[in-house]
C-alpha positions, 0 to 999 in steps of 0.5 A: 850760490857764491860765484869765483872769478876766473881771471878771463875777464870776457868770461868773468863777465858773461857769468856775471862775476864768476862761475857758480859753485855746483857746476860741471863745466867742459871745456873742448875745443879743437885739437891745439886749439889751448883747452889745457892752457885755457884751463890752468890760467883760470885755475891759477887764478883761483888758486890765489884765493882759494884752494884747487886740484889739478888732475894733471893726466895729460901731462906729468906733474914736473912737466907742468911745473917746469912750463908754467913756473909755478911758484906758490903751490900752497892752494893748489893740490896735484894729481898725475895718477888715480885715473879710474873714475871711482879714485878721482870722485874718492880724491875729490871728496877727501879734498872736499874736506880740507876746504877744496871747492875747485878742480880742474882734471885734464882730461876726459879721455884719460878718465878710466871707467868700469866696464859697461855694455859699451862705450856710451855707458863707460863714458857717460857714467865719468859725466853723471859721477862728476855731476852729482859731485858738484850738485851734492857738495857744491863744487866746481869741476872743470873738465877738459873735453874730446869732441869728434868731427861728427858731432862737436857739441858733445862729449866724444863717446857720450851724449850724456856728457853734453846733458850732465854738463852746466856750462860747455867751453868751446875753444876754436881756431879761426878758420881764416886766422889761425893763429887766432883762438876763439872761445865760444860759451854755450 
């Protein structure tokens, strides 16, 4: 399976050159701790040599264009409206077919899902429909992730999300320096 290189050098080589297509890979984190930061310089870094989309939920389009200077948007496709999950997986698979393998969506929380019997079943269903997207077309999707105090391995309102997940990203701050941020791979 081929592998793309991310830019962070530390992560490039812990996944031995890059992150493997057909992945769903979360990236959580405390509160402030970087997660969307962390993100868009990974997907940056792609978009330089291939093509991304960002699902740009947690903040407007302008605002991210503004703040992070963007000059070259030539591989790099934006969304900041479709939050339903059905939407999301329809845009990611007409990107699939104009050549799109990599996509970031911020975040989790904004992801709107059917009504289910509960919020276990509407939050584990955006993890199941994400995964079976990477594993069918071979992709990769970078999920930004909410986790509770309770419990800060999973997904917040889906154990499922943990299971679904290849790969999970955890952003902390050290709790002694806390300007430090720390990335945890798991």
């Amino acid at each position: 399976m081929p592998k793309i290189k991310c830019g962070i050098d530390f992560l490039d080589v812990c996944f031995d050159g890059g992150f493997e297509l057909g992945q769903l890979v979360l990236i959580s984190g405390d509160p402030e701790a970087g997660k969307t930061m962390l993100s868009i310089q990974m997907l940056e870094y792609i978009a330089k040599t291939n093509k991304v989309c960002f699902f740009c939920f947690e903040f407007t389009i302008e605002s991210y264009l503004k703040r992070h200077r963007v000059r070259q948007l030539d591989n790099m496709y934006i969304f900041n409206d479709g939050y339903d999950i059905n939407e999301i997986c329809q845009n990611i698979k007409s990107l699939y077919k104009k050549g799109v393998r990599v996509f970031l969506i911020d975040s989790q929380m904004r992801i709107t899902s059917p009504s289910g019997r509960n919020m276990e079943e509407e939050e584990s269903l955006k993890f199941s429909s994400l995964a079976k997207l990477c594993h069918s077309l071979k992709i990769l999707i970078f999920l930004i992730v909410q986790t509770s105090k309770g419990d800060r391995d999973n997904p917040m309102g889906s154990k499922k999300g943990g299971h679904e997940s290849s790969i999970t990203i955890r952003i902390e701050r050290s709790p002694a320096q806390r300007a430090k941020r720390l990335a945890r791979v798991g």
